[in-house]
VEXDREN-2710 file (C-alpha; in Angstrom, 1 decimal):
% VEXDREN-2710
k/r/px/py/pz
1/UNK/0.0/0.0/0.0
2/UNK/2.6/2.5/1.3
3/UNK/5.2/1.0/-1.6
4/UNK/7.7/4.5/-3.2
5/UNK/6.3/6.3/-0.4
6/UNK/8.7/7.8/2.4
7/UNK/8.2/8.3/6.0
8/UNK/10.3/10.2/8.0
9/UNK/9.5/10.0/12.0
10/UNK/10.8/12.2/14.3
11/UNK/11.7/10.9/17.8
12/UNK/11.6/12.7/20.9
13/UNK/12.2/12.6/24.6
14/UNK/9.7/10.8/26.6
15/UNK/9.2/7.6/27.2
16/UNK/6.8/6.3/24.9
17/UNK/9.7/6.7/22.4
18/UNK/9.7/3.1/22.7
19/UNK/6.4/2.3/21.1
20/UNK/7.5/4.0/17.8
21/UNK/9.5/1.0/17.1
22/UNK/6.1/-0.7/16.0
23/UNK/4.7/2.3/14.1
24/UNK/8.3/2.2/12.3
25/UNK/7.4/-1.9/11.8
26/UNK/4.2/-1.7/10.5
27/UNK/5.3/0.8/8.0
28/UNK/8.2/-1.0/6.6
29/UNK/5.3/-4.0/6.3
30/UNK/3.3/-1.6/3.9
31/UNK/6.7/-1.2/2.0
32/UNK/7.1/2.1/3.2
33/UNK/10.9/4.2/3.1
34/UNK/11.5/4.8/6.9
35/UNK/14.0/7.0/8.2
36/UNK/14.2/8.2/11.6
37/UNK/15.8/11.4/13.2
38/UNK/15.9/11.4/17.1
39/UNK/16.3/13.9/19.7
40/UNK/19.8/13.3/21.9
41/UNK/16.7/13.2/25.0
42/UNK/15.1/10.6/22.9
43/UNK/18.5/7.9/22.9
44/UNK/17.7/8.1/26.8
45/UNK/14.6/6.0/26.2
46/UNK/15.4/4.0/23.2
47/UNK/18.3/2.8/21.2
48/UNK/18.8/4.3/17.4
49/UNK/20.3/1.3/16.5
50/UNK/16.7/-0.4/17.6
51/UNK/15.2/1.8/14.6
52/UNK/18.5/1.2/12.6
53/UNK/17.8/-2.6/12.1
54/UNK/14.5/-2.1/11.3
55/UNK/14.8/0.7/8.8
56/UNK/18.4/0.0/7.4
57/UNK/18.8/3.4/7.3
58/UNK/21.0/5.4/9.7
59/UNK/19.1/7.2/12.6
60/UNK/20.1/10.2/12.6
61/UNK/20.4/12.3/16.3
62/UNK/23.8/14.5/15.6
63/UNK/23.4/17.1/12.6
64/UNK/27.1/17.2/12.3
65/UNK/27.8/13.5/12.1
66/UNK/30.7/12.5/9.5
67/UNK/29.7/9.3/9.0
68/UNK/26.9/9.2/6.2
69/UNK/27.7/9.7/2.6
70/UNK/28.2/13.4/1.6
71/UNK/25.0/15.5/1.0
72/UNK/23.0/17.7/3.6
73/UNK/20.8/15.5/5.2
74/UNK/18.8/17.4/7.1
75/UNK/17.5/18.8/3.3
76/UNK/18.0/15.2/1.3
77/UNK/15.5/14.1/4.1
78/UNK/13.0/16.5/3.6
79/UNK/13.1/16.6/0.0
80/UNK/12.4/12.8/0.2
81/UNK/9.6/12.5/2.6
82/UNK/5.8/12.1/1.6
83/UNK/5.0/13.1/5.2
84/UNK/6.3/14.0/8.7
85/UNK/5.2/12.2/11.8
86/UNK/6.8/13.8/15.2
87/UNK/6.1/11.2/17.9
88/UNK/6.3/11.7/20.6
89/UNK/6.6/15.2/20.5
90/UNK/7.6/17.1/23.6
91/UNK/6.9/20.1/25.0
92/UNK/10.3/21.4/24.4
93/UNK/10.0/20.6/20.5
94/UNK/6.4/21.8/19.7
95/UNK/7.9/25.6/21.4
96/UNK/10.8/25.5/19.0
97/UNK/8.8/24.4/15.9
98/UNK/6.4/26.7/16.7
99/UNK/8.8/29.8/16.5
100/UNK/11.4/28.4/14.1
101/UNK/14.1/27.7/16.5
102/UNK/16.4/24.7/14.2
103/UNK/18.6/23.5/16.7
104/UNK/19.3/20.4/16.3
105/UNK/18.9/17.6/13.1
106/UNK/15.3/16.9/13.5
107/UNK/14.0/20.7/13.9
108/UNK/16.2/21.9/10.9
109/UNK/14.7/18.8/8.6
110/UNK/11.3/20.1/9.7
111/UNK/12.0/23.2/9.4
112/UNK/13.1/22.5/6.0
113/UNK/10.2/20.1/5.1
114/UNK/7.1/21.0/2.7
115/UNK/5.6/17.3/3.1
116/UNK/2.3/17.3/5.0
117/UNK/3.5/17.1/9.1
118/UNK/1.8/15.0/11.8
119/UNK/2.5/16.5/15.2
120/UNK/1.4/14.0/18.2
121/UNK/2.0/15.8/21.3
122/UNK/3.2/13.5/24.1
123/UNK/3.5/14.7/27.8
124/UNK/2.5/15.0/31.6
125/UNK/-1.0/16.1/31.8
126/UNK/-0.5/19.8/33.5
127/UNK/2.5/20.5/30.8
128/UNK/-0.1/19.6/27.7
129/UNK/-2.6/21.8/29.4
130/UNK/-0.4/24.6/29.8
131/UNK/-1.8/27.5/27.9
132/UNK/2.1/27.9/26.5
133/UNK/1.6/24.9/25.1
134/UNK/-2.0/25.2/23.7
135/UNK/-0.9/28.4/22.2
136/UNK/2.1/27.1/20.5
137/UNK/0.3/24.4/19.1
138/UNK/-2.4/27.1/17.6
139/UNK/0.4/28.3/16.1
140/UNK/1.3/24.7/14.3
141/UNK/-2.2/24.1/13.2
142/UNK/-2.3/27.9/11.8
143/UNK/1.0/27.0/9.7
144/UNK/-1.3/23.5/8.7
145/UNK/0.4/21.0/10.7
146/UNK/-1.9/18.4/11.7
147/UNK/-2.4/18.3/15.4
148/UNK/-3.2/14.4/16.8
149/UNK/-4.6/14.9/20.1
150/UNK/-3.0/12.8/22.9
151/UNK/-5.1/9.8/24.4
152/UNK/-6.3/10.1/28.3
153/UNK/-5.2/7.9/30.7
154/UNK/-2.8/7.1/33.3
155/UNK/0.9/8.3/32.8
156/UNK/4.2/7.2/33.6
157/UNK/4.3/9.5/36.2
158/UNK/1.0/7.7/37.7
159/UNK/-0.9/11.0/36.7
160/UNK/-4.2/10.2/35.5
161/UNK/-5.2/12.3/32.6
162/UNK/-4.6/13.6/28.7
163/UNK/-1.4/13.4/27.6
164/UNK/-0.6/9.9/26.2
165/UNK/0.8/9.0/22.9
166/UNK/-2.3/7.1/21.0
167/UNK/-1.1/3.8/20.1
168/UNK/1.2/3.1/17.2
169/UNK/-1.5/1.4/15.4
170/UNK/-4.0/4.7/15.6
171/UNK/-0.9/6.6/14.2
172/UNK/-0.2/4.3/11.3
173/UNK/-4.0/5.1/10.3
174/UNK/-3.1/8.9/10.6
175/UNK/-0.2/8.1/8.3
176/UNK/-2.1/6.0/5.3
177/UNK/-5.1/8.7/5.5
178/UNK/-2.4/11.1/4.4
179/UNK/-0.4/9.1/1.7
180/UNK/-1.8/5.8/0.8
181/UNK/-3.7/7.0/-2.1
182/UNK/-4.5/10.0/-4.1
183/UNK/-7.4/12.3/-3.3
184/UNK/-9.5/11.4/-6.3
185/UNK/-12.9/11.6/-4.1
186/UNK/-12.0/14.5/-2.6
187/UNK/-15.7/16.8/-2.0
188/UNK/-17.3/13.6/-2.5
189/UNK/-19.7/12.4/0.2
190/UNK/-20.2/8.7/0.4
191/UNK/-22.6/6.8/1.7
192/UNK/-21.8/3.0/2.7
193/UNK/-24.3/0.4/3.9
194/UNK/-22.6/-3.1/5.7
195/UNK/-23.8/-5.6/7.4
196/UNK/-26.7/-7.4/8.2
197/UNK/-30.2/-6.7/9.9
198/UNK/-31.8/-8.1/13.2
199/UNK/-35.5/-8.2/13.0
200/UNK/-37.1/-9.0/16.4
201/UNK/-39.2/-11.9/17.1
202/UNK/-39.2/-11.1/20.7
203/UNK/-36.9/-9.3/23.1
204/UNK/-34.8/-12.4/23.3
205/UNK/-34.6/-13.6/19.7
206/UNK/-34.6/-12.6/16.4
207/UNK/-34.0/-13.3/12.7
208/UNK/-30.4/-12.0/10.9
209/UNK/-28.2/-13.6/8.3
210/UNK/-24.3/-14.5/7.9
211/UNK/-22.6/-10.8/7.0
212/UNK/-19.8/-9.3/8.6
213/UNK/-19.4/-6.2/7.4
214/UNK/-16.1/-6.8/6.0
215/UNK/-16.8/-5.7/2.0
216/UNK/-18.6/-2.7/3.3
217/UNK/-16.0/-1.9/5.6
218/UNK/-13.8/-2.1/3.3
219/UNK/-15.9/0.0/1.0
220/UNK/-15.7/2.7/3.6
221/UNK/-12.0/2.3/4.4
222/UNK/-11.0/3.1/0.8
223/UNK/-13.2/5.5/0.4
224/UNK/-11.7/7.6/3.4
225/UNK/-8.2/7.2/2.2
226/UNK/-9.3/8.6/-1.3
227/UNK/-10.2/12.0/0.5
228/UNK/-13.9/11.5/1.1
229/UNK/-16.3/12.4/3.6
230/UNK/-17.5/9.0/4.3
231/UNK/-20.7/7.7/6.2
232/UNK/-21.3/4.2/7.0
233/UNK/-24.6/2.6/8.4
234/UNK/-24.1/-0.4/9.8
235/UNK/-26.0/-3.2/11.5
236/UNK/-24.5/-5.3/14.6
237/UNK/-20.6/-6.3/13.5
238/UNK/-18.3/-7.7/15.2
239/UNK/-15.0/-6.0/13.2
240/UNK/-13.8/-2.6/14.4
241/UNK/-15.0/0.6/11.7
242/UNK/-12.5/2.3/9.8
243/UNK/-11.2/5.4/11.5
244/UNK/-12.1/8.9/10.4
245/UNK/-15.5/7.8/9.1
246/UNK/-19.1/9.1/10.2
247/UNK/-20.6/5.4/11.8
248/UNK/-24.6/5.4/12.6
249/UNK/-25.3/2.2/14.1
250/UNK/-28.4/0.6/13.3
251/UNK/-30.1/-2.8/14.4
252/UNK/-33.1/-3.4/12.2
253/UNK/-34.3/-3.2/8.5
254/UNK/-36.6/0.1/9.0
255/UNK/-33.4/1.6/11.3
256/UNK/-31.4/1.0/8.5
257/UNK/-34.0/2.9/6.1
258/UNK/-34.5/5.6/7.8
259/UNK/-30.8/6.5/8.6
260/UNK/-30.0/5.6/4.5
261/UNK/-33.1/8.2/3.6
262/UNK/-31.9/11.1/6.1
263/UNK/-28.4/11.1/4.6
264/UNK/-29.3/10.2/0.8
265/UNK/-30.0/14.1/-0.5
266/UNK/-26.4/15.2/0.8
267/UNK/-25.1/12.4/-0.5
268/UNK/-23.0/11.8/-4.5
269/UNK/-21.8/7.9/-4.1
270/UNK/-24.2/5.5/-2.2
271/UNK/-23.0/2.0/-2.4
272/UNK/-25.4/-0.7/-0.6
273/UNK/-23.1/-3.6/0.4
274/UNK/-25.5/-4.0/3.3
275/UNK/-27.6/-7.5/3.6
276/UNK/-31.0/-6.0/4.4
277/UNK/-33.6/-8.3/5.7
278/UNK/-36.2/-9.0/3.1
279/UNK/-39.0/-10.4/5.7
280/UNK/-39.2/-9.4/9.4
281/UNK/-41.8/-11.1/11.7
282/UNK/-45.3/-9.9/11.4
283/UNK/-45.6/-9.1/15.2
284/UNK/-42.4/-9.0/17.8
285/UNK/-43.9/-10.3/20.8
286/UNK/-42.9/-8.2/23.9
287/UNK/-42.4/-10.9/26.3
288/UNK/-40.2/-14.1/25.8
289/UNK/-42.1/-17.0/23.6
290/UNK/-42.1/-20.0/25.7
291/UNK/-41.3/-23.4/24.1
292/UNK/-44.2/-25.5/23.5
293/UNK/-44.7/-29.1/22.5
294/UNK/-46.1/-27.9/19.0
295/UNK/-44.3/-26.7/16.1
296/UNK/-44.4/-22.7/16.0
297/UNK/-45.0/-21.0/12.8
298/UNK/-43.7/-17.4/12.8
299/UNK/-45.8/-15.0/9.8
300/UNK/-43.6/-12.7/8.2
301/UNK/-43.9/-9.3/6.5
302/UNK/-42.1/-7.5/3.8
303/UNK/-39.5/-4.8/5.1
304/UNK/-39.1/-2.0/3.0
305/UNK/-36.8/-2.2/-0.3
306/UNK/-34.4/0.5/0.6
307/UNK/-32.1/0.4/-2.8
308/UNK/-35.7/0.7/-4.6
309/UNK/-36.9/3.9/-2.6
310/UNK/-33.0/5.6/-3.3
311/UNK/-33.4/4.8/-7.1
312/UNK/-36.8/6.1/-7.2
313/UNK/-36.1/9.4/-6.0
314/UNK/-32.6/9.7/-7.4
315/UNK/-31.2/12.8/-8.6
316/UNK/-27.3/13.6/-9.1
317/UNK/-26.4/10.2/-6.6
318/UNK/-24.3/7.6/-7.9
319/UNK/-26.5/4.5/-6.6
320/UNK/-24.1/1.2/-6.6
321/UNK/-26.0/-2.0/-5.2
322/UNK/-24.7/-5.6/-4.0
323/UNK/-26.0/-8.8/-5.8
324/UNK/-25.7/-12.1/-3.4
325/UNK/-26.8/-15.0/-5.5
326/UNK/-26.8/-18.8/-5.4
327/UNK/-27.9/-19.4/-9.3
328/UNK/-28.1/-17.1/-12.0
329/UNK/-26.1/-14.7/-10.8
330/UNK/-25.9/-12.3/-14.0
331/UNK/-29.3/-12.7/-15.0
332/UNK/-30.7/-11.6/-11.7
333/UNK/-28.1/-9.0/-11.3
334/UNK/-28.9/-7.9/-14.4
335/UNK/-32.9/-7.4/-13.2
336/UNK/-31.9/-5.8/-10.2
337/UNK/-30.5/-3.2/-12.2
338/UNK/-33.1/-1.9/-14.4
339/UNK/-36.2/-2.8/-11.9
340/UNK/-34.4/-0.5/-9.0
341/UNK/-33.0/1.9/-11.2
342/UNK/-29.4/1.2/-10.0
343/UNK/-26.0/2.7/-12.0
344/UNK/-23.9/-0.4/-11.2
345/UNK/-24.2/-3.3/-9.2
346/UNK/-21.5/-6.1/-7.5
347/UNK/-22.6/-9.4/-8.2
348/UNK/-20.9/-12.3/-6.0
349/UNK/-21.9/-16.1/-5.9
350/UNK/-22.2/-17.5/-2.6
351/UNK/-21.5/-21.1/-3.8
352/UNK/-18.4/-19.9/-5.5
353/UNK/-14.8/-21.0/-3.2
354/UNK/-13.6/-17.3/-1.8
355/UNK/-16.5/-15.5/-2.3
356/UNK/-19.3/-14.2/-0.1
357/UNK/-19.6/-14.2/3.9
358/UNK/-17.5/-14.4/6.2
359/UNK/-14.1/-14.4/4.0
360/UNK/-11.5/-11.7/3.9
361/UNK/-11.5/-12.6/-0.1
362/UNK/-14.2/-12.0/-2.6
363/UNK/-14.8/-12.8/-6.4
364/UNK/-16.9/-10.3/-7.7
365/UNK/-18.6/-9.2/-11.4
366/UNK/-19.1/-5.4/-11.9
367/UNK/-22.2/-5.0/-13.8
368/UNK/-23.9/-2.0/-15.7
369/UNK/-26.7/-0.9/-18.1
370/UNK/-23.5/-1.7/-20.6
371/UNK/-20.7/-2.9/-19.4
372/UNK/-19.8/-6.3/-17.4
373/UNK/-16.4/-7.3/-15.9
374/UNK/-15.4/-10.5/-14.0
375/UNK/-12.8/-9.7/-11.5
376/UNK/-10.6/-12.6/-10.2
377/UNK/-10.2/-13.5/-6.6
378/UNK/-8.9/-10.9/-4.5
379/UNK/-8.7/-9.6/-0.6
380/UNK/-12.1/-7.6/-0.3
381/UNK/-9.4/-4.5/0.3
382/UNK/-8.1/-5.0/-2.9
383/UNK/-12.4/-5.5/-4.2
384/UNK/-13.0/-2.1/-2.7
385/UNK/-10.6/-0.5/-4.8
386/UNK/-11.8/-2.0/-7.8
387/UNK/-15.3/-0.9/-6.9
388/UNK/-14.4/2.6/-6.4
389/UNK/-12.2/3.2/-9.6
390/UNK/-15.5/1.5/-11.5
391/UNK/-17.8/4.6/-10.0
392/UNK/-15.4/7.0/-10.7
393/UNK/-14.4/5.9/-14.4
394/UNK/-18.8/6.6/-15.0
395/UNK/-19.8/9.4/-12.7
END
């Protein structure tokens, strides 16, 4: 994901130095270039040569260190880098960026950087509160630096409060929102659907089917990255949403229609991946329904066709549906297309090895009023990015 793309992470002094190691991992796994530059402070809490072995390139603390092949790194660096992650960052280093005091190797390459720069303040609670410190950080953010507020919690000083580094994992997502993919949906707002439905029988049981969420997730996740302003309305999941993405949890068919309608005006790219019920129970029975010795027959109801409703009233809305099948997949898709007044739809077979619930793969068909492709098996990652670059190439 991150492959030609160059990180450079600045290190310094406080103890969760140590955690950058991982970020610096998790990077490199995306086939990221990642140099370092660390504070002298910072070698207090970690060794360079940690992020040395992991980068193979030489962590760089001393601006006037001889041994590195002629050129002026400081500059080189920041020439090179996509974007600019300081974490930690202390006090000490958000006041000297803030009034363009280069003192050292890692405020003169950020000094001398253009590359988008992630600031993630890291300290004891009173010092982040500090109105020196609030100020100087205005002053970042008015030069566009992106401020990542610290996480709450208890300290290493046992203080109890904001102030701690979010974990590498939340900083890596700050990282591929910034670089992983171009901004092509950019002012676009897009509305996702994933998972499935529960519809009641009583207040102890009720009637759902086999999604995850995963494709529509997925969906979202890629859509984010591309620069959009992304809503997703999901049913009951068990995976963790994207970051940076508006979530409106919903439990039932109806919930699921009226949050869809609410944001479907606003909207320019609506893509249902979402398994709606077709049928909920007729009456949902407010106390638990005992076990008899009989069979029980349950009567059920139509719920509301919500991909019908947005392709009635559709205006300027891109309006993408999902196609499970188990037999004739293309001719049904096909149907679906003209009878709901869709632009595109995804078209998946359940019985086919990879596809469907459940997976982290899928096989999917793209399908239009005039134009059909069959996809091979991919991650549903790699899917949503298919899907995407399909909506864009006809909008």
């Amino acid at each position: 994901m991150l492959k030609g793309k160059t990180v450079v992470l600045g290190v310094t002094g406080s103890i969760a130095a140590y955690k950058i190691a991982s970020l610096a991992s998790m990077l490199i796994k995306q086939h990221a270039d990642v140099h370092v530059i660390m504070t002298q402070n910072a070698t207090n809490f970690i060794h360079p040569t940690a992020f040395e072995t992991l980068t193979r390139h030489k962590c760089l603390v001393d601006t006037f260190d001889r041994d590195f092949q002629f050129n002026v790194k400081h500059v080189s660096l920041a020439q090179q880098a996509d974007v600019m992650m300081i974490a930690p960052a202390s006090a000490n280093v958000i006041g000297k960026l803030a009034h363009g005091i280069a003192d050292d190797m890692l405020t003169t390459t950020a000094m001398a950087c253009k590359a988008p720069m992630l600031i993630v303040p890291t300290m004891n609670t009173n010092m982040y509160e500090n109105p020196i410190l609030q100020d100087n950080l205005k002053v970042l953010a008015s030069y566009g630096k992106k401020i990542i507020e610290p996480a709450s919690g208890m300290l290493a000083c046992r203080d109890v409060g904001k102030g701690k580094m979010p974990e590498p994992e939340v900083l890596f997502q700050h990282i591929l929102r910034v670089i992983a993919f171009d901004k092509d949906l950019a002012g676009k707002k897009v509305l996702v659907t994933a998972g499935p439905t529960q519809e009641a029988i009583d207040p102890v049981r009720y009637i759902t089917n086999h999604s995850t969420g995963k494709m529509g997730y997925a969906i979202a996740e890629n859509a984010m990255l591309r620069g959009a302003d992304v809503t997703l309305v999901t049913g009951p999941c068990a995976v963790e949403p994207p970051m940076f993405v508006k979530v409106k949890p919903v439990i039932s068919a109806q919930d699921m229609y009226e949050a869809v309608t609410e944001e479907y005006d606003q909207t320019d790219i609506v893509i249902m991946t979402a398994a709606v019920a077709d049928y909920r129970p007729a009456q949902v029975s407010t106390e638990k329904v005992k076990k008899q010795d009989s069979d029980l027959s349950i009567p059920l109801v139509r719920t509301k066709d919500i991909l019908a409703t947005l392709g009635a009233s559709k205006t300027h809305q891109f309006l993408c549906g999902f196609s499970m099948e188990t037999q004739n997949m293309l001719e049904n898709s096909r149907a679906k297309i003209a009878k709901k007044n869709l632009d595109m739809i995804v078209a998946n077979n359940l019985k086919v090895a990879g596809a469907g619930f459940g997976t982290d793969t899928n096989v999917i068909t793209l399908i239009t009023k005039d134009f059909e492709k069959e996809l091979p098996l991919m991650s549903k990652k790699e899917a949503a990015g298919c899907i995407l670059n399909a909506i864009l190439e006809r909008m």
